[in-house]
GUMAR-643837 format. One record per residue (C-alpha): residue in three letters; x, y negated, z. Coordinates in nm, 3 decimals, padded with zeros to 5 digits. Layout:
<rs>
   aa       xx       yy       zz
  ALA        X        Y        Z
...
</rs>
This chain:
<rs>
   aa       xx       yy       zz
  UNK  -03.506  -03.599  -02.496
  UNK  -03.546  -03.235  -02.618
  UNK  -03.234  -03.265  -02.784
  UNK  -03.034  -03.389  -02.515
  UNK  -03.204  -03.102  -02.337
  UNK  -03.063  -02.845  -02.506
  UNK  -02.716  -02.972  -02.542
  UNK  -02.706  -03.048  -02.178
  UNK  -02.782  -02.651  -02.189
  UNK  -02.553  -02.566  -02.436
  UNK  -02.262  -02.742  -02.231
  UNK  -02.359  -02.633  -01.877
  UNK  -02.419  -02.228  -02.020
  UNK  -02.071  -02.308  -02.254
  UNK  -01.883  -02.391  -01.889
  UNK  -02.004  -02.111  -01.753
  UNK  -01.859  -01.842  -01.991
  UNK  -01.517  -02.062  -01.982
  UNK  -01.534  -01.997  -01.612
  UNK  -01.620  -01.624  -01.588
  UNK  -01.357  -01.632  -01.900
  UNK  -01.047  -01.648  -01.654
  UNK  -00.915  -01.351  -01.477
  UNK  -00.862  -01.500  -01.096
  UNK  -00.711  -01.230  -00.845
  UNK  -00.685  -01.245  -00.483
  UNK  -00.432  -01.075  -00.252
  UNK  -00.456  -01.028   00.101
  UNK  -00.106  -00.866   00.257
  UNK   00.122  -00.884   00.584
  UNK   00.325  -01.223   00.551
  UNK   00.355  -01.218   00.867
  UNK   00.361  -00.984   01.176
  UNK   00.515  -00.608   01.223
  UNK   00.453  -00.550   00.820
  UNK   00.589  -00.872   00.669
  UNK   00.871  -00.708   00.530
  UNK   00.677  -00.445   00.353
  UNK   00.395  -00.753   00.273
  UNK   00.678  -00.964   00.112
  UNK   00.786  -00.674  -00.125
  UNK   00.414  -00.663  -00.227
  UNK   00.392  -01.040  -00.319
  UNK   00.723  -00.998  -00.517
  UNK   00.569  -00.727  -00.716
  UNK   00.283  -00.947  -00.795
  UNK   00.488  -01.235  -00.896
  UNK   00.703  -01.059  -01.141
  UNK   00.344  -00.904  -01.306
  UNK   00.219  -01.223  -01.273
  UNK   00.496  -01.368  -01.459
  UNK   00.535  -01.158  -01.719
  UNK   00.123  -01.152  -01.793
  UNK   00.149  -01.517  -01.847
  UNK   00.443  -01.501  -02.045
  UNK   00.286  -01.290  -02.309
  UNK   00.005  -01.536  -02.283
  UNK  -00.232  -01.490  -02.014
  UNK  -00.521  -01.296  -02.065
  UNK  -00.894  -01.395  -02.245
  UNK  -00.675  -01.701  -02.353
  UNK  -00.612  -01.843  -02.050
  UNK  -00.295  -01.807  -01.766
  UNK  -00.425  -01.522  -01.497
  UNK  -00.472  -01.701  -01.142
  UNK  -00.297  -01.540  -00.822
  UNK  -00.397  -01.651  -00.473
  UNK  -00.213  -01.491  -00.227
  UNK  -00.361  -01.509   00.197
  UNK  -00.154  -01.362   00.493
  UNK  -00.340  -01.135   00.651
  UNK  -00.117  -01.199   00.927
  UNK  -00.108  -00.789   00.996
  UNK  -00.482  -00.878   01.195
  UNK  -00.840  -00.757   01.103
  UNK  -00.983  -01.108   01.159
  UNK  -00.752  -01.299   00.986
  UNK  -00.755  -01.084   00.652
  UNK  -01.153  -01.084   00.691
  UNK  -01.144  -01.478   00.652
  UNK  -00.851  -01.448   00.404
  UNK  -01.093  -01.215   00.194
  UNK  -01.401  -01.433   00.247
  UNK  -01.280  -01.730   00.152
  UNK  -01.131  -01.560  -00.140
  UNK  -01.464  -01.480  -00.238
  UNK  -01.655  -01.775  -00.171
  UNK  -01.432  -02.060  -00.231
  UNK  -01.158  -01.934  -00.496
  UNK  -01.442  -01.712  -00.658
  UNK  -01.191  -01.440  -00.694
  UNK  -01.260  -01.151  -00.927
  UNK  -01.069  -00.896  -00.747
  UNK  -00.842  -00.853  -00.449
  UNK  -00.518  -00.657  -00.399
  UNK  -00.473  -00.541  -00.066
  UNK  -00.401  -00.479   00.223
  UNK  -00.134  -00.245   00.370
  UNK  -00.246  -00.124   00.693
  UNK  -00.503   00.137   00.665
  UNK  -00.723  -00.021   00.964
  UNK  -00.731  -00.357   00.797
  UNK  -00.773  -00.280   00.461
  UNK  -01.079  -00.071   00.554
  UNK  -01.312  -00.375   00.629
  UNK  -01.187  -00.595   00.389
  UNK  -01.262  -00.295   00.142
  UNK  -01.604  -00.289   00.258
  UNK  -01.680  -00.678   00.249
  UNK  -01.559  -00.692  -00.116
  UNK  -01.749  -00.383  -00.237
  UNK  -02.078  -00.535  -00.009
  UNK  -01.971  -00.900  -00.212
  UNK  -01.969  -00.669  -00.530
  UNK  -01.588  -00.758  -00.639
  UNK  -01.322  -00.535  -00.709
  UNK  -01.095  -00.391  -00.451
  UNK  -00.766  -00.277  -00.503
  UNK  -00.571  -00.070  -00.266
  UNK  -00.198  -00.099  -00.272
  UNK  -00.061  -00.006   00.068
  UNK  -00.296   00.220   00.256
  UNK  -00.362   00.601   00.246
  UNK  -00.634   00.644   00.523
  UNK  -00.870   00.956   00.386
  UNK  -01.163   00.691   00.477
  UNK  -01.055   00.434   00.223
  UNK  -01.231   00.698  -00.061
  UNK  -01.540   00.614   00.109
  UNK  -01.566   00.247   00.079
  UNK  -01.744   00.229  -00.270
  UNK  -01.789   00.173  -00.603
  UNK  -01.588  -00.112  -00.656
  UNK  -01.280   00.006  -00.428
  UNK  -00.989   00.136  -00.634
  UNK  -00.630   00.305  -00.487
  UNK  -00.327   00.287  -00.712
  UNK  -00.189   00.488  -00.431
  UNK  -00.236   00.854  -00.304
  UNK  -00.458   00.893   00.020
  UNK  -00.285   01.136   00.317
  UNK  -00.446   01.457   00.156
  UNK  -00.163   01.438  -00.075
  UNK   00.116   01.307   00.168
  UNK   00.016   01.515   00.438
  UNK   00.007   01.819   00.208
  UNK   00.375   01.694   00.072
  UNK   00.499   01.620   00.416
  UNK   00.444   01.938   00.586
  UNK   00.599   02.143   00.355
  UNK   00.935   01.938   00.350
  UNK   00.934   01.914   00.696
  UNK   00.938   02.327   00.751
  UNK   01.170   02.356   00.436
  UNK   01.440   02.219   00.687
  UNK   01.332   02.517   00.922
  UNK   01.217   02.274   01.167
  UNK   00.940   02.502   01.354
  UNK   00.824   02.338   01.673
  UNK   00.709   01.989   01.586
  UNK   00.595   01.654   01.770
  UNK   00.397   01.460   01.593
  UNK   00.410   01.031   01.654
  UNK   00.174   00.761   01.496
  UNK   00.002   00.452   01.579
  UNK  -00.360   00.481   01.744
  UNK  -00.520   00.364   01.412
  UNK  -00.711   00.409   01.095
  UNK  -00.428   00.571   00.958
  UNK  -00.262   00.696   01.198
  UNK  -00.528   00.921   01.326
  UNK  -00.557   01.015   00.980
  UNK  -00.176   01.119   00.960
  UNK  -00.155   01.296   01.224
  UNK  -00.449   01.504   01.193
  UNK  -00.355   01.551   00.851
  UNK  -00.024   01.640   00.889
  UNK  -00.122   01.884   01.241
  UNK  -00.324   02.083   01.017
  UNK  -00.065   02.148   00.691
  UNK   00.221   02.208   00.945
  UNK   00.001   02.464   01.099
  UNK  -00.115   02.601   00.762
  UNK   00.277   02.685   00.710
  UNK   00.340   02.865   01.024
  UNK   00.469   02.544   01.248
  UNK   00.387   02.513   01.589
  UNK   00.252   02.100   01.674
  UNK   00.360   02.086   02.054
  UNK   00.181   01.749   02.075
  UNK   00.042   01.434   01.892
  UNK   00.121   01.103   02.019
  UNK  -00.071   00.801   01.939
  UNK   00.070   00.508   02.026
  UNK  -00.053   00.123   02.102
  UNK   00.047  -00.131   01.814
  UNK   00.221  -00.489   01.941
  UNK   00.396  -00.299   02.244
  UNK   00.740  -00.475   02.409
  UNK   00.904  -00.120   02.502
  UNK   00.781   00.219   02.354
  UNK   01.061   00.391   02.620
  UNK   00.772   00.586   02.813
  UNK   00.603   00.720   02.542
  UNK   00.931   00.841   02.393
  UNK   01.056   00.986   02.663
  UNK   00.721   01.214   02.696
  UNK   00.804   01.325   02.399
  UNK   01.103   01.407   02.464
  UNK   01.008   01.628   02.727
  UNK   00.856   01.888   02.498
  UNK   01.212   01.963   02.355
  UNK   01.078   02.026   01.944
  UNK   01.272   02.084   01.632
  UNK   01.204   01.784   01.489
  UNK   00.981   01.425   01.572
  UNK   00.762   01.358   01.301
  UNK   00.665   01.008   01.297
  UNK   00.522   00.703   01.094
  UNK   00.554   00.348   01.194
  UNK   00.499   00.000   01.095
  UNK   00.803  -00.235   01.054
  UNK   00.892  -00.388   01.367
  UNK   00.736  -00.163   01.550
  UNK   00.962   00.095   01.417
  UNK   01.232  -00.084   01.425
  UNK   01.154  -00.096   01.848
  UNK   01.071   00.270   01.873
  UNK   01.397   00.376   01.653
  UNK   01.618   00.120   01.875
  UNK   01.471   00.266   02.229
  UNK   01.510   00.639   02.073
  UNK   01.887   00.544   01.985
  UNK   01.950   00.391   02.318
  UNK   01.810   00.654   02.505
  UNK   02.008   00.947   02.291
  UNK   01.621   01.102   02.158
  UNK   01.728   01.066   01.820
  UNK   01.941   01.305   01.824
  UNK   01.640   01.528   01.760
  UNK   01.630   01.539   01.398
  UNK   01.377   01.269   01.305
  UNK   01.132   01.272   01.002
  UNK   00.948   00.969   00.862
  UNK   00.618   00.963   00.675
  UNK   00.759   00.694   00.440
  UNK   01.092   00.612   00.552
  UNK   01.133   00.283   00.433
  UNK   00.782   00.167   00.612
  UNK   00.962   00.301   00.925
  UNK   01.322   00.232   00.848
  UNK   01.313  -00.145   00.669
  UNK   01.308  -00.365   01.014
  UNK   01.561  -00.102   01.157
  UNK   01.966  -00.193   01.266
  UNK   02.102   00.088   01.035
  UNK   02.331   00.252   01.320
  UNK   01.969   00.334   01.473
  UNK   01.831   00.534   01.181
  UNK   02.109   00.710   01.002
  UNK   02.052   01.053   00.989
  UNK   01.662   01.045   00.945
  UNK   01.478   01.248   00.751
  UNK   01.208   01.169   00.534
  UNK   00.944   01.132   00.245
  UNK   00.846   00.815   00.047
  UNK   00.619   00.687  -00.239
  UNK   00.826   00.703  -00.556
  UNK   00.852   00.368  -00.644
  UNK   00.996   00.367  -01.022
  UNK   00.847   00.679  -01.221
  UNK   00.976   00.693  -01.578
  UNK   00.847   00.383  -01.740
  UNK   00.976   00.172  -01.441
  UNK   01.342   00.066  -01.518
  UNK   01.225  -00.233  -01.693
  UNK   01.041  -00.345  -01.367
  UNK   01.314  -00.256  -01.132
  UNK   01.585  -00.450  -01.330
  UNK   01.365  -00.754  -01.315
  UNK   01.311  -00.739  -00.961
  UNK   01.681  -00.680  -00.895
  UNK   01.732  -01.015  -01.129
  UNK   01.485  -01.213  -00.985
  UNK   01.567  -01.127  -00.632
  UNK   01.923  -01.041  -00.635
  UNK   01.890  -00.706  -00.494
  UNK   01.692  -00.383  -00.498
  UNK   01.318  -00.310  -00.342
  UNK   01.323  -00.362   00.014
  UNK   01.064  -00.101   00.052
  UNK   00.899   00.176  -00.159
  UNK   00.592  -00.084  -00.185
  UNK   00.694  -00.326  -00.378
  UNK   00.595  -00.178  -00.741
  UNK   00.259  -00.102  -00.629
  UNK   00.180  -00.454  -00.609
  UNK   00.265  -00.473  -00.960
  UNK   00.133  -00.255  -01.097
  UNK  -00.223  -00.325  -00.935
  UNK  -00.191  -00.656  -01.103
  UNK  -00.104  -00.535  -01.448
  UNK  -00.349  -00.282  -01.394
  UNK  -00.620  -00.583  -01.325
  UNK  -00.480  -00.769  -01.632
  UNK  -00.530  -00.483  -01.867
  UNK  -00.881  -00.429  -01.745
  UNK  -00.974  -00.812  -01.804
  UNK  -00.848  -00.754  -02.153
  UNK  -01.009  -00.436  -02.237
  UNK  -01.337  -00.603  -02.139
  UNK  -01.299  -00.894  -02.262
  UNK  -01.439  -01.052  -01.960
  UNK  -01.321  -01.123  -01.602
  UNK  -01.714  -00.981  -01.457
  UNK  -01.642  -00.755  -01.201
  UNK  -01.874  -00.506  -01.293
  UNK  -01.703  -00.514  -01.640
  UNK  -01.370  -00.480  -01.485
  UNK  -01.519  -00.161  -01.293
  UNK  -01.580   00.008  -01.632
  UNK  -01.228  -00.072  -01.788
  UNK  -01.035   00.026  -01.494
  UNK  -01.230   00.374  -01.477
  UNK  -01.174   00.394  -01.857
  UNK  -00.788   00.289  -01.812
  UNK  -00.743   00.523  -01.525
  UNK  -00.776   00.791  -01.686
  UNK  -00.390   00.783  -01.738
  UNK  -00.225   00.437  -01.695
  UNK   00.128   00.435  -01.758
  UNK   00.259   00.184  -01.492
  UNK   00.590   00.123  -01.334
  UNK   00.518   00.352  -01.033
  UNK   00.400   00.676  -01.279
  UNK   00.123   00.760  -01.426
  UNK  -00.176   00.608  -01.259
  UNK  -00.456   00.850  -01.258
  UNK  -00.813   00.762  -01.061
  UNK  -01.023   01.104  -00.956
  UNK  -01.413   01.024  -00.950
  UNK  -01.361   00.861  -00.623
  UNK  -01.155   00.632  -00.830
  UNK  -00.840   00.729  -00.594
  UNK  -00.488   00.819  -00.744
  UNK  -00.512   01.127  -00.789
  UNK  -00.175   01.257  -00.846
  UNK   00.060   01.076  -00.629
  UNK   00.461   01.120  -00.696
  UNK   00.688   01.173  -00.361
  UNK   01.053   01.127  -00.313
  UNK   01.245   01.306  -00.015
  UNK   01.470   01.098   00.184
  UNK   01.786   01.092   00.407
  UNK   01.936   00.769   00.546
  UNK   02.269   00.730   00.512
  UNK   02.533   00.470   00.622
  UNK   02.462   00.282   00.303
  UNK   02.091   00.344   00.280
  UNK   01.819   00.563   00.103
  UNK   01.988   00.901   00.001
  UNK   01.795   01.140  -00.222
  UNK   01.819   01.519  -00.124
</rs>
């Protein structure tokens, strides 16, 4: 009896360890909804890491397990997406989500649950406070705004008007952005914060358009951009130079005709150790990133893999202490990743944009 005892023990404690052994990762993103086309560049980043982590033989010995939820762009359906991540995949970690105001709670359910959070699509100043398991692979709007501004009065655009969607982030934008422009001398006429989900944005644009700036600075989400930059077009506002906070956030749902000209700044989305990633994609896909996002998705898993290896164990308060130890200069295929104490990225590489007839220009 004793004996059978203890190797009843023996088996149930030797199931356990197999179980915390493998590395299983959530990821809650748009799939659906004004960001799916941003969302759907995420997944393909995680499918390509995910590939190529279980080509070169998993990691602990064992294939690493992606589960991937549609948030659906909505705060209740990524908090369900997120719970039952936790409670009935008994995820690890989870990657996501894009929009600043939804990847907020989730952040704070998952560091409450105690697993680890990574941020892959949201800059929101408010994201550094979630906790000690929340991670950004990303740079939060001090760093954009900062970057913004000064491109924007570079092109001697003085008198600005300032658009963004009544959220998380972009309250955060705008204020952020307001207070560099005026740091450099520029002049914010106005801020306009706009209601998500709308079927016209015409009256909105049109007070705008009333203040007569330099230049619109705006940031949008997918398909509401893509209304806002067809009403501007129709109604002959864009011919006010316009300037994106991440063009291809604002630009990707867009009929091109509506958008050429625009100005802009973006993530840098291949830094120097990211050809390898990009030719994948491209092979995999048959084209090139849809958006700027796409490698930060990677990334976050390969970032997640390397921790699971480096602590030999898929715990998440393991994986805490490997990703602070490998963040302290992570070469991945968006740059060098680099966490501050608040475990955000803390250097965050920018491109500046113009759209062209054929796309993305560099200037």
């Amino acid at each position: 009896m004793r004996s059978s005892l203890v190797l009843g023990l023996g088996l149930l404690l030797a199931t356990h360890v197999a179980a915390k052994a493998e590395l299983v990762v959530g990821a809650v993103i748009p799939l659906s909804g004004a960001s799916a086309t941003q969302g759907e560049d995420q997944r393909r980043g995680m499918e390509i890491a995910l590939e190529e982590i279980n080509a070169a033989g998993g990691v602990l010995g064992k294939p690493v397990k992606l589960i991937v939820e549609d948030s659906g762009g909505r705060v209740p359906s990524a908090l369900d997406a997120a719970k039952k991540l936790v409670t009935v995949d008994s995820v690890s970690a989870v990657i996501g989500e894009y929009s600043s105001g939804i990847t907020i709670p989730i952040g704070q359910y998952l560091v409450q649950s105690g697993k680890i959070h990574l941020n892959i699509g949201s800059s929101s100043n408010r994201i550094r406070d979630l906790g000690a398991t929340s991670f950004s692979v990303l740079g939060l709007e001090a760093v954009s705004s900062k970057f913004a501004a000064k491109d924007v009065v570079a092109q001697g655009w003085k008198k600005i008007v300032i658009v963004g969607p009544n959220n998380a982030y972009g309250q955060g934008m705008a204020s952020g952005v307001k207070e560099e422009l005026e740091k450099l001398g520029a002049t914010v006429m106005s801020t306009l914060l706009y209601t998500e989900g709308q079927t016209t944005y015409r009256r909105e644009l049109q007070q705008a358009a009333q203040m007569k700036p330099d230049a619109f600075v705006y940031s949008a989400y997918g398909k509401d951009a893509a209304l806002m930059n067809r009403e501007a077009f129709e109604l002959g506002i864009n011919k006010t130079p316009w300037y994106a906070i991440y063009l291809s956030m604002c630009t990707a749902d867009s009929q091109r005709e509506t958008v050429v000209g625009q100005y802009g700044m973006d993530l840098n989305f291949v830094g120097p150790n990211g050809k390898a990633y990009e030719e994948a994609y491209r092979k995999k896909y048959g084209m090139s990133f849809k958006t700027s996002f796409s490698g930060y998705g990677y990334d976050a898993l390969k970032l997640l893999a390397a921790a699971a290896g480096k602590a030999g164990s898929a715990e998440p308060a393991k994986l805490r202490e490997a990703l602070i130890e490998l963040g302290k200069g992570y070469e991945g295929a968006t740059g060098t990743i680099t966490f501050d104490a608040g475990r955000q990225r803390s250097e965050q590489p920018y491109l500046t944009l113009k759209m062209g007839q054929n796309g993305y220009e560099p200037r």
